[in-house]
C-alpha positions in Angstrom: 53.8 47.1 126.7 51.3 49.3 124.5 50.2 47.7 121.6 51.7 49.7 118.5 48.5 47.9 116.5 46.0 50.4 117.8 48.2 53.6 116.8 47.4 54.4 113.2 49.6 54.1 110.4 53.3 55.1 110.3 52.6 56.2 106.7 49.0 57.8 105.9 47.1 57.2 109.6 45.2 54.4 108.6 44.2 52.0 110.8 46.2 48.6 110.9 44.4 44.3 110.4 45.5 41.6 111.1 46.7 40.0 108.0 45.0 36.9 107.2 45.7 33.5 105.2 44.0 32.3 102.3 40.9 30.8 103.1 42.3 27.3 101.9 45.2 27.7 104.3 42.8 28.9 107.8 42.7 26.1 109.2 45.7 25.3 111.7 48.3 28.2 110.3 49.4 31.1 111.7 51.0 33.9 109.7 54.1 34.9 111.7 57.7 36.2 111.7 60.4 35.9 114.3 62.7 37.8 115.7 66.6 36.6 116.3 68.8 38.7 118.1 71.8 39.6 120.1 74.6 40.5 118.0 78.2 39.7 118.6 77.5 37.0 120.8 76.4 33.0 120.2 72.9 33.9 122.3 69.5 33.6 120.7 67.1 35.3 121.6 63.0 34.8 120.0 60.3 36.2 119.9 56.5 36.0 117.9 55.8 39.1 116.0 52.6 39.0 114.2 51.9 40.4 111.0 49.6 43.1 110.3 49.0 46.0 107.6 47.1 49.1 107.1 43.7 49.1 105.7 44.1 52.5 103.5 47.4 52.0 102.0 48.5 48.5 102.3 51.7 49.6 104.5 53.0 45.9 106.0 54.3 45.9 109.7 55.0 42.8 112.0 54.6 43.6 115.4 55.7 41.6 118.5 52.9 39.2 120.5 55.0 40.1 123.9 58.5 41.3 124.4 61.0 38.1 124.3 62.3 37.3 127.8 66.1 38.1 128.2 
């Protein structure tokens, strides 16, 4: 799987950071989202998408670590 992080931005091309914590907050935290899925059904599915936006216009995107395993 590519990593959509080294494509530029969706918006203006710019190029996309990691978004980072507060310094006060560094230290043992991760900024992440997750991803649930499979509708119409009682499965859960997760996976770790990290956070990261552009450096030229701010534009916020999570993208996912790996693909979840099915």
């Amino acid at each position: 799987m590519s990593s959509p992080v080294n494509k530029p931005c969706i918006f203006c091309g710019g190029r996309y950071i990691k978004t980072t914590l507060p310094k006060e907050m560094e230290v043992g935290f991760e900024m992440s989202t997750l991803v649930i899925g499979k509708l119409n059904t009682p499965n859960v599915i997760m996976g770790k998408s990290v956070i990261y936006h552009c450096a030229t216009c701010g534009n916020i995107q999570a993208f996912l670590e790996k693909e979840p395993k099915i």
